[in-house]
One Martini backbone bead per residue (centre of mass of N, CA, C, O) as a GRO file, in nm:
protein
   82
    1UNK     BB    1   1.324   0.746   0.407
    2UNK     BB    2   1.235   0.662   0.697
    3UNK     BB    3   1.072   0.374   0.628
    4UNK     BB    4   1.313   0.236   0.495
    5UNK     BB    5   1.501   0.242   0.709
    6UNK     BB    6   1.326   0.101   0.896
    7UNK     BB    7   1.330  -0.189   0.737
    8UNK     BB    8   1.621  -0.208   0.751
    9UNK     BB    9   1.698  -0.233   1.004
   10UNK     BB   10   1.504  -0.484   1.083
   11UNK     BB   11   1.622  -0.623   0.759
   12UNK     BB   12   1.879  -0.575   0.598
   13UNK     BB   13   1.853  -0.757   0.322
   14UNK     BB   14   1.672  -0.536   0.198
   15UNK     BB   15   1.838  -0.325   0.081
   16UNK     BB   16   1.909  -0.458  -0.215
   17UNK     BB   17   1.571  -0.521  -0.301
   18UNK     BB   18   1.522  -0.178  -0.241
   19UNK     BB   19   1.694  -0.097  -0.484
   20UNK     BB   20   1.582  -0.285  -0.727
   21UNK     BB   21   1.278  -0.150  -0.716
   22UNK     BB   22   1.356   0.138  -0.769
   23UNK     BB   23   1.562   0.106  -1.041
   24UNK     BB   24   1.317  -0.016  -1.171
   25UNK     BB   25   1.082   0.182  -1.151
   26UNK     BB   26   1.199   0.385  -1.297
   27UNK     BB   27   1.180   0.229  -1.570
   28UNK     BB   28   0.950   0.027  -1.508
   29UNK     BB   29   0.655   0.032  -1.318
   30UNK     BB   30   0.530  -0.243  -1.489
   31UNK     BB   31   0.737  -0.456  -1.440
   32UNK     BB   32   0.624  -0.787  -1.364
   33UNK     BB   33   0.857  -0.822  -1.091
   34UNK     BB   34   0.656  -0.570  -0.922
   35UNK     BB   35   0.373  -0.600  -0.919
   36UNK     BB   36   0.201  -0.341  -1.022
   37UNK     BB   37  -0.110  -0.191  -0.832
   38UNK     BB   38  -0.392  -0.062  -0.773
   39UNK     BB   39  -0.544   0.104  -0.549
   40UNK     BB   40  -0.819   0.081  -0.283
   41UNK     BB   41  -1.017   0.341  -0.133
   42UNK     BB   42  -0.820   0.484   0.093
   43UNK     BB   43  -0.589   0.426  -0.171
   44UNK     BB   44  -0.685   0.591  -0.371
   45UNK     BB   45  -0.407   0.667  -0.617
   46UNK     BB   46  -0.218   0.410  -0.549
   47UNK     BB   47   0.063   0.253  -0.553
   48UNK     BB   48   0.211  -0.082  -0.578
   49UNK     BB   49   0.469  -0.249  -0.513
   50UNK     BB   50   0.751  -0.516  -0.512
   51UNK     BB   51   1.021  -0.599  -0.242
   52UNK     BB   52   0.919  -0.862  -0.207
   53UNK     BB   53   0.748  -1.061  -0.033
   54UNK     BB   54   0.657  -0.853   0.221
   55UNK     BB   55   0.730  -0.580   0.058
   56UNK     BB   56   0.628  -0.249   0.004
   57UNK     BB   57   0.547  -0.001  -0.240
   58UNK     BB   58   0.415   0.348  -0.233
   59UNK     BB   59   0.298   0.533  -0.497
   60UNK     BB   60   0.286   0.844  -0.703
   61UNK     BB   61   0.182   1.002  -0.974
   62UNK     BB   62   0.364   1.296  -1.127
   63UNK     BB   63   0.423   1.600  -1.144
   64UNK     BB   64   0.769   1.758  -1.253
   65UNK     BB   65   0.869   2.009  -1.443
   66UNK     BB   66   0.641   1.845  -1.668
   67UNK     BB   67   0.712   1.581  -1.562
   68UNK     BB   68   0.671   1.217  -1.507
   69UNK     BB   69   0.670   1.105  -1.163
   70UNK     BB   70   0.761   0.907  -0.825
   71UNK     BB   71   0.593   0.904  -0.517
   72UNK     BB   72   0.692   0.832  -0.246
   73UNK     BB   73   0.571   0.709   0.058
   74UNK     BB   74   0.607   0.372   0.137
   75UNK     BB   75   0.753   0.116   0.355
   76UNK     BB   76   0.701  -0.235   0.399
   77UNK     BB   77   0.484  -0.399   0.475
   78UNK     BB   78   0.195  -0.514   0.447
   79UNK     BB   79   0.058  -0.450   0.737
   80UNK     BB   80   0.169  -0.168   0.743
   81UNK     BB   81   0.082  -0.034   0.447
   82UNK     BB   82  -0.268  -0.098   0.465
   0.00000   0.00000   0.00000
């Protein structure tokens, strides 16, 4: 994800914060320490997720293959990505 790579670029150290968002979303997107929250307005539909102080993960629950997944949309900054 091109946003994502941006990010690590920008702030290196985001790197493993944001991996282990990643790989607890796969887990369990409601995990308390993800603070995942349905967004509203012109991103009604859209989910976001904490992946660190200032970075949010958003993305869509989407069927894929007949399975439930999670499409990732951006990642970024609070005013990035909002």
């Amino acid at each position: 994800m091109r946003a994502a790579r941006k990010a690590i670029k920008k702030n290196p150290q985001l790197a493993g914060e944001l991996a282990a968002t990643l790989e607890a979303l796969e887990r369990d997107a409601f995990h308390p320490s993800l603070r995942t929250h349905k967004l509203k307005g012109k991103l009604e539909g859209t989910w976001a997720s904490s992946a660190g102080y200032d970075i949010r993960v958003l993305f869509r629950f989407v069927t894929h293959n007949e399975a439930e997944a999670i499409l990732l949309l951006t990642v970024g900054g609070h005013g990035e990505v909002y």
